[in-house]
FIKOLZA-1660 file (N, C-alpha, C; in steps of 0.1 Angstrom, whole numbers, plus 5000, padded with zeros to 4 digits):
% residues 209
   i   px   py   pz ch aa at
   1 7129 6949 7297  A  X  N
   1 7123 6936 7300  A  X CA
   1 7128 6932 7314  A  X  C
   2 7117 6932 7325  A  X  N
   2 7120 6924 7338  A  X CA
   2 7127 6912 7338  A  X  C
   3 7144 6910 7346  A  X  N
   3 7144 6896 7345  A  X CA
   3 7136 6886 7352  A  X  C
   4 7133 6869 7350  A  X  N
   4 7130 6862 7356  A  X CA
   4 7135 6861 7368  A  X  C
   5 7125 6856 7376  A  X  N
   5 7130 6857 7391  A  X CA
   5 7124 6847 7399  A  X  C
   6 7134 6840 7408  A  X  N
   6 7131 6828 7415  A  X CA
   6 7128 6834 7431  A  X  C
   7 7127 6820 7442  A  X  N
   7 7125 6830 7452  A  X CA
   7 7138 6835 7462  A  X  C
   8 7136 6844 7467  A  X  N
   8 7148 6850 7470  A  X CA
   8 7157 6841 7482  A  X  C
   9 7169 6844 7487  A  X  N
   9 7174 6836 7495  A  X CA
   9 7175 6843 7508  A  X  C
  10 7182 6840 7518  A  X  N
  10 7183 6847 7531  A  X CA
  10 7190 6860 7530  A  X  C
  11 7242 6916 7525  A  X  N
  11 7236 6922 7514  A  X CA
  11 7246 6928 7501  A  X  C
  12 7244 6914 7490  A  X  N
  12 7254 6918 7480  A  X CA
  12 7250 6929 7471  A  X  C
  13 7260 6928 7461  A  X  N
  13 7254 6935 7446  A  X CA
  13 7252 6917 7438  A  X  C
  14 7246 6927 7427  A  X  N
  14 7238 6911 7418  A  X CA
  14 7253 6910 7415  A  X  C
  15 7256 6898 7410  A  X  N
  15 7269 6890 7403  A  X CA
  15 7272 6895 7389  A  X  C
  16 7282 6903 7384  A  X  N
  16 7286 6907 7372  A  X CA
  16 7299 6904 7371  A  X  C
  17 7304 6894 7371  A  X  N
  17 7314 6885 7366  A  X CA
  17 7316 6887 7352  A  X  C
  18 7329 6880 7347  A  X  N
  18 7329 6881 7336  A  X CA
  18 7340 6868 7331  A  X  C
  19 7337 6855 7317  A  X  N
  19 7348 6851 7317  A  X CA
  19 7357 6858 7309  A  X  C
  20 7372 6854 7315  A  X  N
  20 7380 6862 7313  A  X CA
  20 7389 6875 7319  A  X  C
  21 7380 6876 7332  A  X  N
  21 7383 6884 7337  A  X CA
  21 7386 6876 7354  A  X  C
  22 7391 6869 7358  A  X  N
  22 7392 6859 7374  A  X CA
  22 7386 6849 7366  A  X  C
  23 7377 6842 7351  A  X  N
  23 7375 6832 7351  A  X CA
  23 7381 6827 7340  A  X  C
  24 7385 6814 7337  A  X  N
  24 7394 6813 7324  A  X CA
  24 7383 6805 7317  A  X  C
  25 7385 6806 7298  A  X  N
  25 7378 6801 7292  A  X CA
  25 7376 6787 7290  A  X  C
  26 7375 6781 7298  A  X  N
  26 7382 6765 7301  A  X CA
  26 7366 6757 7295  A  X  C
  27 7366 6749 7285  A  X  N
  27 7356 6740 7285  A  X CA
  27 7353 6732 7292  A  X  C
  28 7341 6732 7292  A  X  N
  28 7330 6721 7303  A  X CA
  28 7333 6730 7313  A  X  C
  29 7337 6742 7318  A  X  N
  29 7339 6743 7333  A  X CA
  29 7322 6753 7338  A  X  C
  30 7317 6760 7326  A  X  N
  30 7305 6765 7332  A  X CA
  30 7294 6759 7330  A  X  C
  31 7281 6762 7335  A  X  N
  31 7273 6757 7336  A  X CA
  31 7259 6769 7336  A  X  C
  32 7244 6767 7325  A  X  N
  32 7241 6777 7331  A  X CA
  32 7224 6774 7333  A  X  C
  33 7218 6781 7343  A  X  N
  33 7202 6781 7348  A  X CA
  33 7195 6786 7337  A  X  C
  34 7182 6781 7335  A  X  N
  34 7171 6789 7327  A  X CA
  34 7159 6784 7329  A  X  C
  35 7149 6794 7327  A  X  N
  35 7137 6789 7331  A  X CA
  35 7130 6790 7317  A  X  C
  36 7115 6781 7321  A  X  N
  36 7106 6783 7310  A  X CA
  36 7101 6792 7313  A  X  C
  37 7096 6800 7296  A  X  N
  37 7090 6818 7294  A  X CA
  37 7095 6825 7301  A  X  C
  38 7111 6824 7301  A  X  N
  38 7118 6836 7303  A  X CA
  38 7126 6839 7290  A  X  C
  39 7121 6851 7287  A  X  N
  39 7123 6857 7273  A  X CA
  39 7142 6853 7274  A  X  C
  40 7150 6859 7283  A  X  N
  40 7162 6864 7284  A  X CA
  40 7172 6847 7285  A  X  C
  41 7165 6838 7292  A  X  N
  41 7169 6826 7289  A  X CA
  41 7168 6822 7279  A  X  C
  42 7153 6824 7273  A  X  N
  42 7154 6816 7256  A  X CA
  42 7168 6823 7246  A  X  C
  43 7168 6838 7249  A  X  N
  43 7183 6838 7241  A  X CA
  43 7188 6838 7244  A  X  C
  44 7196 6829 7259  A  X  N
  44 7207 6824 7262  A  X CA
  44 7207 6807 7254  A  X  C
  45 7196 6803 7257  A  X  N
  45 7195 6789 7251  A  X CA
  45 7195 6789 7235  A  X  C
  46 7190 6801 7227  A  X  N
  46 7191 6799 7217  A  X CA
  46 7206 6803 7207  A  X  C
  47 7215 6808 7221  A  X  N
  47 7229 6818 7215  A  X CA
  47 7236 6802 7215  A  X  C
  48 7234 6792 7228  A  X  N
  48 7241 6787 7224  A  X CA
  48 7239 6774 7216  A  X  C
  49 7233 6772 7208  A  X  N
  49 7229 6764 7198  A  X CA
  49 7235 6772 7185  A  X  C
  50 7234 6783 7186  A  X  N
  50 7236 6789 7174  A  X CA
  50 7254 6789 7173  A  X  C
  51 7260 6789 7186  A  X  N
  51 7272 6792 7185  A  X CA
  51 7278 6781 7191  A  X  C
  52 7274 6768 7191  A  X  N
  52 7280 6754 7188  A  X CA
  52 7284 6751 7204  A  X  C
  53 7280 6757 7215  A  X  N
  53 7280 6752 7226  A  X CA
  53 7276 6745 7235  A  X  C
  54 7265 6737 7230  A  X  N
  54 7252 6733 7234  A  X CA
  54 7263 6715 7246  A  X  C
  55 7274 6713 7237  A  X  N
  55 7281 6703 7239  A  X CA
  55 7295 6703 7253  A  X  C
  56 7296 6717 7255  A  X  N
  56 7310 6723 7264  A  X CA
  56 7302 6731 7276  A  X  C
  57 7289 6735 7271  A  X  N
  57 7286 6743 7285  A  X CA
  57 7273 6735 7289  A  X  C
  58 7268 6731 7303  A  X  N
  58 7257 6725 7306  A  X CA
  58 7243 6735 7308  A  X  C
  59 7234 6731 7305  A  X  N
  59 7225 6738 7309  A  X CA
  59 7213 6728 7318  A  X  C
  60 7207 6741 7330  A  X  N
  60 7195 6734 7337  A  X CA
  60 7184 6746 7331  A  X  C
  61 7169 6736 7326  A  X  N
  61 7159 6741 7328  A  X CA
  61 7152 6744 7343  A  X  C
  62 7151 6753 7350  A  X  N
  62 7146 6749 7361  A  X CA
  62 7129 6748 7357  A  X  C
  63 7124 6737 7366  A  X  N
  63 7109 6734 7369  A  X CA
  63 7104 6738 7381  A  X  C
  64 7101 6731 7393  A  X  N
  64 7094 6729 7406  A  X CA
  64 7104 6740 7412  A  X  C
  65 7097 6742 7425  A  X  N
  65 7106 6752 7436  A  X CA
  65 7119 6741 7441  A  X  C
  66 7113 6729 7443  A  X  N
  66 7126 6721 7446  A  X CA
  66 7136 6720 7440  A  X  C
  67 7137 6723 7430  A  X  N
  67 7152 6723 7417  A  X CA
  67 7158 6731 7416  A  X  C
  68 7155 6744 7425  A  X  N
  68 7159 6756 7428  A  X CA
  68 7171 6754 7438  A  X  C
  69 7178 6742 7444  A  X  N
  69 7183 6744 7455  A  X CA
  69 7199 6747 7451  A  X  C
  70 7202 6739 7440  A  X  N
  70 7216 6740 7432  A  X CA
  70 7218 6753 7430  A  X  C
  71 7205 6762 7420  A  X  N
  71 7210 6774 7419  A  X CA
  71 7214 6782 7433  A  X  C
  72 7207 6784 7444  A  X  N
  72 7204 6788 7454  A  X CA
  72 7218 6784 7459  A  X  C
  73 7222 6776 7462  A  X  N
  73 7236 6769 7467  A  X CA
  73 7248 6781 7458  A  X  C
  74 7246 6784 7448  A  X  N
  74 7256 6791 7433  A  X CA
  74 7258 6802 7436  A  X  C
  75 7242 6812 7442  A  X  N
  75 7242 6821 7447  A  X CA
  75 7248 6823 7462  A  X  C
  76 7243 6814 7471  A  X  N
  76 7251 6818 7481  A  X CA
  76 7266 6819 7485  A  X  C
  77 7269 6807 7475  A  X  N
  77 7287 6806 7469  A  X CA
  77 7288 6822 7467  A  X  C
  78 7279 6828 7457  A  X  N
  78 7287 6838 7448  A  X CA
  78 7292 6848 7461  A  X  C
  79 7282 6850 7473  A  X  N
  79 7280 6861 7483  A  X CA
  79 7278 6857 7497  A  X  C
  80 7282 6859 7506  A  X  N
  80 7282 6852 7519  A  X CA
  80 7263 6859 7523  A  X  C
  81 7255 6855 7529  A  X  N
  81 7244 6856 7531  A  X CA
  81 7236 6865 7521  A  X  C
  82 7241 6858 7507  A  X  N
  82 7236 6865 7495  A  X CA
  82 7217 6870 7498  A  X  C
  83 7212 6879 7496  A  X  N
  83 7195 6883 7504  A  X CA
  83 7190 6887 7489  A  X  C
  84 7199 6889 7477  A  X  N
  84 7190 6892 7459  A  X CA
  84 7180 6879 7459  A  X  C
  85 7175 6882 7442  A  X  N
  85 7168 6874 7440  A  X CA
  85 7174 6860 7428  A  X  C
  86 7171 6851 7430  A  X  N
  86 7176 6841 7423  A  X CA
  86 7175 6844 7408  A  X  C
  87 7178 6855 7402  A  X  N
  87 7175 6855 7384  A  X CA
  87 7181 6851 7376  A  X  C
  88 7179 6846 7369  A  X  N
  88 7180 6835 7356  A  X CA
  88 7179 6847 7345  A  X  C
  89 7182 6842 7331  A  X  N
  89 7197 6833 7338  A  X CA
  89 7210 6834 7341  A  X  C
  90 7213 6825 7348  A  X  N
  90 7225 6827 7357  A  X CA
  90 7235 6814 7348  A  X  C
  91 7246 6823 7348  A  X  N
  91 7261 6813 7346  A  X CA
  91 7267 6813 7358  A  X  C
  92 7271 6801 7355  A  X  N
  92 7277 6795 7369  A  X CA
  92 7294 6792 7367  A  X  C
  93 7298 6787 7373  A  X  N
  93 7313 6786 7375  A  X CA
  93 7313 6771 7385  A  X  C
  94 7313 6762 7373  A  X  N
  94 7317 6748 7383  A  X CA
  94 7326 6744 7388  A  X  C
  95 7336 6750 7389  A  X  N
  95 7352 6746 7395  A  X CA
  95 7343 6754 7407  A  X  C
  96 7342 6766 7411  A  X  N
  96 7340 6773 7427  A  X CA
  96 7325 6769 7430  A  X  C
  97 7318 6769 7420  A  X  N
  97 7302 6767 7426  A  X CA
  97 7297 6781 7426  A  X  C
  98 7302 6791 7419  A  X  N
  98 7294 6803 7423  A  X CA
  98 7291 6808 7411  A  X  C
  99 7278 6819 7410  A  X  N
  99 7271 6823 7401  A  X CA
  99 7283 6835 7396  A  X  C
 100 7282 6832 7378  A  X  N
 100 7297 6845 7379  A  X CA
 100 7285 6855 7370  A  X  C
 101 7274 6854 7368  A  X  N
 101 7270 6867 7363  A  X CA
 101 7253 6859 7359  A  X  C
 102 7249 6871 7360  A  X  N
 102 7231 6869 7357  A  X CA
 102 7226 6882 7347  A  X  C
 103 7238 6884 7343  A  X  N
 103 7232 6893 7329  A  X CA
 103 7235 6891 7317  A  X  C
 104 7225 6891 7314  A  X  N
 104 7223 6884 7300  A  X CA
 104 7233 6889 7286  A  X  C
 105 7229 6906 7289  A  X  N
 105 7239 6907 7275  A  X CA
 105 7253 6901 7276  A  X  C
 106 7257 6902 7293  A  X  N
 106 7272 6901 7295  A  X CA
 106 7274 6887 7292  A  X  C
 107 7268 6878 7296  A  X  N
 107 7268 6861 7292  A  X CA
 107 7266 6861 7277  A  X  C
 108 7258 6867 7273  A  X  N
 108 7261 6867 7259  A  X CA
 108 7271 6868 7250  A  X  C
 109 7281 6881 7255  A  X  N
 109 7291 6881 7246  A  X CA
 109 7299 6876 7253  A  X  C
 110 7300 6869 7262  A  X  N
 110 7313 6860 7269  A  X CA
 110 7309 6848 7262  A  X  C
 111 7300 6841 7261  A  X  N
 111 7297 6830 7255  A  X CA
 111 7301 6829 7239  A  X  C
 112 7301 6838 7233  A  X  N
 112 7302 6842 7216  A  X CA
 112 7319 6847 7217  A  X  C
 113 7326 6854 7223  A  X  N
 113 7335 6861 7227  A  X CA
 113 7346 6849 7229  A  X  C
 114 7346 6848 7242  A  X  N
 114 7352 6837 7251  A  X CA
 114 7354 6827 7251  A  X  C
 115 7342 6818 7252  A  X  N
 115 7337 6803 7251  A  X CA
 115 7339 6799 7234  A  X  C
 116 7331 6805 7228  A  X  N
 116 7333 6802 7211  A  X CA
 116 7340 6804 7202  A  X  C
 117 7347 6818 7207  A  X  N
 117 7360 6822 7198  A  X CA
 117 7353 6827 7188  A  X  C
 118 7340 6831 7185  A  X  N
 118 7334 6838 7172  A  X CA
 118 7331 6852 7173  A  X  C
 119 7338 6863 7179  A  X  N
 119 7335 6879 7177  A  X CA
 119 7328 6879 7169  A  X  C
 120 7327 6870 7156  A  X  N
 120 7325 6877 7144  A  X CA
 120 7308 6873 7144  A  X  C
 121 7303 6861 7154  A  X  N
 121 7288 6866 7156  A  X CA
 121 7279 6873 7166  A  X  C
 122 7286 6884 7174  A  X  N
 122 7287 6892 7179  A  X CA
 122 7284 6903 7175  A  X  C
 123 7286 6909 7167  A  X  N
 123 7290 6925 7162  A  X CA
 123 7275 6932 7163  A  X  C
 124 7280 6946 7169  A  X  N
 124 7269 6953 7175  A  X CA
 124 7261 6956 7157  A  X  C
 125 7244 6959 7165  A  X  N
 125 7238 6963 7152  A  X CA
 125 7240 6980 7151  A  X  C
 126 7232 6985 7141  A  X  N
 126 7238 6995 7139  A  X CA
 126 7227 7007 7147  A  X  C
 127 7227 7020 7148  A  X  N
 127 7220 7026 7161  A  X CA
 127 7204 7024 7157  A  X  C
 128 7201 7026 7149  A  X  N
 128 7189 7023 7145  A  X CA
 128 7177 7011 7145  A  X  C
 129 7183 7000 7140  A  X  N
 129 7178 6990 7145  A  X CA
 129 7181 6979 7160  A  X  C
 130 7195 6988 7160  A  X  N
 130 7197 6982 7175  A  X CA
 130 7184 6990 7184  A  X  C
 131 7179 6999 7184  A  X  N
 131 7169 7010 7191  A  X CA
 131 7157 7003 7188  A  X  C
 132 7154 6995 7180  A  X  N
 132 7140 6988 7173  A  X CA
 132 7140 6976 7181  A  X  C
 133 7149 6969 7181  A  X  N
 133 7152 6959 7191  A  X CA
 133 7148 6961 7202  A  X  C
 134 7152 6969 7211  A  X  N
 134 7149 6972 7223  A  X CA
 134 7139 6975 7224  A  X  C
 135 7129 6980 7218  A  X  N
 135 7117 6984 7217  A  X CA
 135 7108 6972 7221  A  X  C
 136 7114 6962 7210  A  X  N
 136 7105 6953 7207  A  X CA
 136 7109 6942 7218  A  X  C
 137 7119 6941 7222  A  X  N
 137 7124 6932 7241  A  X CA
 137 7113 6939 7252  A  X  C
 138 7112 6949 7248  A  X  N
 138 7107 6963 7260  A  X CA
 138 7088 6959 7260  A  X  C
 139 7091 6948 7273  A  X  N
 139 7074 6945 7278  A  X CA
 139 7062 6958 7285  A  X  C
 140 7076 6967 7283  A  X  N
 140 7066 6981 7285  A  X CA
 140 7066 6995 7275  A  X  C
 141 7073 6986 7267  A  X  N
 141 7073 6997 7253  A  X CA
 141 7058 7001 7247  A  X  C
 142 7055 7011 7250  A  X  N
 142 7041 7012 7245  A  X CA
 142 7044 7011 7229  A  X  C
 143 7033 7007 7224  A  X  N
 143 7022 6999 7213  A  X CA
 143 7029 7011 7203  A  X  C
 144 7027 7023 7204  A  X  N
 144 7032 7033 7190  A  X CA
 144 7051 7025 7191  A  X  C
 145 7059 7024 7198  A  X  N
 145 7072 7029 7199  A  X CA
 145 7076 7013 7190  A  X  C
 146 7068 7006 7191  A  X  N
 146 7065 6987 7190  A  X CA
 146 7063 6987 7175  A  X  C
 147 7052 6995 7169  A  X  N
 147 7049 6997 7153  A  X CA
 147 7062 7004 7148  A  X  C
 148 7064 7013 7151  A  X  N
 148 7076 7017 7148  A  X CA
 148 7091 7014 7146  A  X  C
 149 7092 7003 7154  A  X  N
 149 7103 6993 7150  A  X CA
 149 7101 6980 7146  A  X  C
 150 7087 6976 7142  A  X  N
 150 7084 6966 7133  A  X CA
 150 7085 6975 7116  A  X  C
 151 7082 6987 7112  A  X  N
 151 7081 6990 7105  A  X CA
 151 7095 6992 7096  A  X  C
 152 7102 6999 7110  A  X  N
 152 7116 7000 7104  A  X CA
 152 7122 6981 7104  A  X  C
 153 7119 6978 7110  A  X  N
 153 7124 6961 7108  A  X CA
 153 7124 6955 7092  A  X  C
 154 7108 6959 7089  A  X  N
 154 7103 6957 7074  A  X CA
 154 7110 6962 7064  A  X  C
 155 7115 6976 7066  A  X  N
 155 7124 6978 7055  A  X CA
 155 7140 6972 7055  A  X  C
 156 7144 6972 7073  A  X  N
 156 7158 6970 7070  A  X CA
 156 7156 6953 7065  A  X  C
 157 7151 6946 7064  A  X  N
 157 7147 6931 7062  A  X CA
 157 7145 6932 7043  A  X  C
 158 7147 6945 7039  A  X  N
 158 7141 6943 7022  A  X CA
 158 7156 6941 7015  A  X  C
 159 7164 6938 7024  A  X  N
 159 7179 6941 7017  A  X CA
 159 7188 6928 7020  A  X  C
 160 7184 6924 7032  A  X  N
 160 7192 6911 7039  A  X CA
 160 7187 6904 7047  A  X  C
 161 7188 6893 7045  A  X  N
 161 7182 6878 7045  A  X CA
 161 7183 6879 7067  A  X  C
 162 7191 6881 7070  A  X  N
 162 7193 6882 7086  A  X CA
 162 7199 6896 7090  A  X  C
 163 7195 6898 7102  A  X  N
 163 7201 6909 7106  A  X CA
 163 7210 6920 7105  A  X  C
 164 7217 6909 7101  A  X  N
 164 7233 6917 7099  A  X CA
 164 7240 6915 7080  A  X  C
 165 7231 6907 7078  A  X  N
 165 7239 6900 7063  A  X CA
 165 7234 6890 7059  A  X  C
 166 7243 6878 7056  A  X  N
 166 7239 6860 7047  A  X CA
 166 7239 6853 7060  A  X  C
 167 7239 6856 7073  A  X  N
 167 7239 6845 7083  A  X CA
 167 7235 6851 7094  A  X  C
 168 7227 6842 7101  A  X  N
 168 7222 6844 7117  A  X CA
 168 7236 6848 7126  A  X  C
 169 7233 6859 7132  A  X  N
 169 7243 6866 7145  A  X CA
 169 7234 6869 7160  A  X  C
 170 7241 6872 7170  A  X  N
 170 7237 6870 7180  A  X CA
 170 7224 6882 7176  A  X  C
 171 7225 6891 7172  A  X  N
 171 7212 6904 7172  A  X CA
 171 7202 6900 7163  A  X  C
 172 7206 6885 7152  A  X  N
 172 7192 6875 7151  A  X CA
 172 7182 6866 7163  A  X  C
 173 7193 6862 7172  A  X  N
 173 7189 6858 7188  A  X CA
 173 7181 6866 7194  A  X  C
 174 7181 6879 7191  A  X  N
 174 7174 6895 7203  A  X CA
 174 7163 6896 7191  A  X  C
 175 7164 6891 7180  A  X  N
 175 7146 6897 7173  A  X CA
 175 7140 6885 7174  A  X  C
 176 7144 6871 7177  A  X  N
 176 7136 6860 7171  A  X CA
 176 7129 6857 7186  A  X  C
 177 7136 6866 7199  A  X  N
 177 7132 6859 7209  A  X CA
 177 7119 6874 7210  A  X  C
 178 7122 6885 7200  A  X  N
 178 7113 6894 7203  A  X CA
 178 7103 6892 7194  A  X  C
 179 7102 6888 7183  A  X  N
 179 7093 6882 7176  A  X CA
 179 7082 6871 7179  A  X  C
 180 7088 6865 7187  A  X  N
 180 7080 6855 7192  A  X CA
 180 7072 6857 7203  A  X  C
 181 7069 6871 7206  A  X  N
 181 7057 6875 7217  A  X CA
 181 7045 6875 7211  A  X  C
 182 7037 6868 7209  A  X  N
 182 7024 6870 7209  A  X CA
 182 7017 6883 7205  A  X  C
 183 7021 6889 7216  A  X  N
 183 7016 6903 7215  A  X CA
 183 7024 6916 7203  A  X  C
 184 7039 6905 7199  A  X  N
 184 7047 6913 7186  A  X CA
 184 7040 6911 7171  A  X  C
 185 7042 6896 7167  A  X  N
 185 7046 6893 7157  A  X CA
 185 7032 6896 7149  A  X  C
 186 7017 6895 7155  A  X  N
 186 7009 6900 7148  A  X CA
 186 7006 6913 7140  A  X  C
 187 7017 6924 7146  A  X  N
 187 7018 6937 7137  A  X CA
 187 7026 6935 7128  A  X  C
 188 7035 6925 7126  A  X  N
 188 7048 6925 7118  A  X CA
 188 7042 6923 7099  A  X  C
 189 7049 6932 7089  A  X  N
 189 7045 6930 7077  A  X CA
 189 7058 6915 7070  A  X  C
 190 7051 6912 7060  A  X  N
 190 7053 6901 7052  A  X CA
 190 7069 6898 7056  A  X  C
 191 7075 6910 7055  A  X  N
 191 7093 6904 7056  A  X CA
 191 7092 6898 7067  A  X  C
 192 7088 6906 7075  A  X  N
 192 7096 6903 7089  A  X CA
 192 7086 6886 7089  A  X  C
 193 7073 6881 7086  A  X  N
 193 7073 6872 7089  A  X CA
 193 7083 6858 7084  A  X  C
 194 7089 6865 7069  A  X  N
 194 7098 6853 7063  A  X CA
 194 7106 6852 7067  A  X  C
 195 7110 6863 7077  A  X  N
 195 7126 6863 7084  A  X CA
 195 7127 6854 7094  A  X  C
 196 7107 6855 7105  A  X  N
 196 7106 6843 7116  A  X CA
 196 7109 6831 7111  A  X  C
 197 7104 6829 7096  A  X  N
 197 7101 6814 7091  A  X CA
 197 7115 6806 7090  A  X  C
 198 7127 6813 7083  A  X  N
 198 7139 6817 7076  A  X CA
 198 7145 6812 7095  A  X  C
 199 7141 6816 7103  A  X  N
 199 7150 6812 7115  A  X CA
 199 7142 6803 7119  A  X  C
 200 7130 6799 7121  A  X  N
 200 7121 6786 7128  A  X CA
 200 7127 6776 7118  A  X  C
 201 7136 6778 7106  A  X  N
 201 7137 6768 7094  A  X CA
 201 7154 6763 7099  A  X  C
 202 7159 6772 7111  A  X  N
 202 7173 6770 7112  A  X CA
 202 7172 6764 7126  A  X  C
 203 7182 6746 7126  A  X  N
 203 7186 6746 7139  A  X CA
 203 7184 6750 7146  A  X  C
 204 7194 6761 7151  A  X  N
 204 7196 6768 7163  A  X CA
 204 7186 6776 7169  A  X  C
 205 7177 6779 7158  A  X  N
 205 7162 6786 7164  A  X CA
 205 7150 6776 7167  A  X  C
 206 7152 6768 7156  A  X  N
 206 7139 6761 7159  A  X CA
 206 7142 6749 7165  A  X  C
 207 7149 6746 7175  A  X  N
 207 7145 6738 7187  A  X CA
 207 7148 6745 7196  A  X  C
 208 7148 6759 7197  A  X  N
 208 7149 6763 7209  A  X CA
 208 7135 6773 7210  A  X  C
 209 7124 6772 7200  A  X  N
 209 7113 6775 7199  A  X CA
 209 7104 6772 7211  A  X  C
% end
């Protein structure tokens, strides 16, 4: 899945920071960019609802090209005549003003990790349906490789209510934002639709719908 991308600024590497590593886990100190129908933002926005952050870390929807200047300012903090492109979404670092990372998985488990103190909604899926997942993120996954991990979805779903067990985890975040393509959920059989319903029925998913 291409990330979203803003317009570019005036030659670094992209920002792969990490907190915890030069950033301390300090509340209220980060802050993060997302746009609308960016797949990778909605499960940034929807990780942290689920993982009770919604109150310690700030978030911007960006809109108009004019709203873009704060991010733009984050980036060029991050890199002295930073020339990438502005992608979302981006965690920021409000004590320096600079962008500490624009990859998603990595903000993910720093946010679940780090910021939340919950490892435990974290934990990797297993090789199989982690590989389904991707498929189904993958806007260029052709159509057989797409059936194919809705199918296996259908059965791993005949045993347990979410992903991993009795409770939404972050690799419920990576099917509900892949579920929700248009072009997915119409192949999906009966489970997998009670599973959407079962998360559109939970907080954390369904206002970030």
């Amino acid at each position: 899945m291409v990330p979203m991308l803003m317009p570019r600024t005036a030659s670094v590497p992209a920002p792969r920071g990490r907190i915890g590593a030069g950033f301390s886990p300090a509340p209220h100190r980060y802050h993060l960019y997302l746009s609308t129908g960016c797949p990778r933002s909605l499960r940034v926005e929807t990780a942290l609802a689920l993982l009770g952050l919604t109150g310690s870390v700030g978030s911007t929807l960006l809109g108009p090209p004019a709203t873009h200047a704060a991010l733009r300012r984050a980036y060029e903090a991050a890199g002295h005549h930073y020339d990438g492109a502005l992608a979302v979404p981006a965690l920021c670092d409000t004590w320096s003003g600079r962008v500490v990372s624009n990859h998603a998985p990595d903000i993910l488990d720093d946010l679940a990790v780090r910021l939340a103190g919950r490892p435990d909604l974290s934990p990797p899926l297993p090789a199989r349906p982690a590989g389904a997942v991707r498929a189904l993120l993958d806007e260029a996954a052709p159509q057989t490789a797409r059936a194919a991990a809705l199918d296996l979805l259908e059965h791993w779903l005949a045993v347990r209510p979410y992903a991993l067990g009795d409770r939404p985890t972050l690799a419920d975040v990576d099917l509900w934002v892949a579920l929700l393509d248009p072009a997915v959920l119409p192949g999906a059989g009966p489970r997998t639709r009670a599973y959407v319903r079962r998360l559109r029925a939970h907080p954390a998913f369904g206002t970030a719908a």
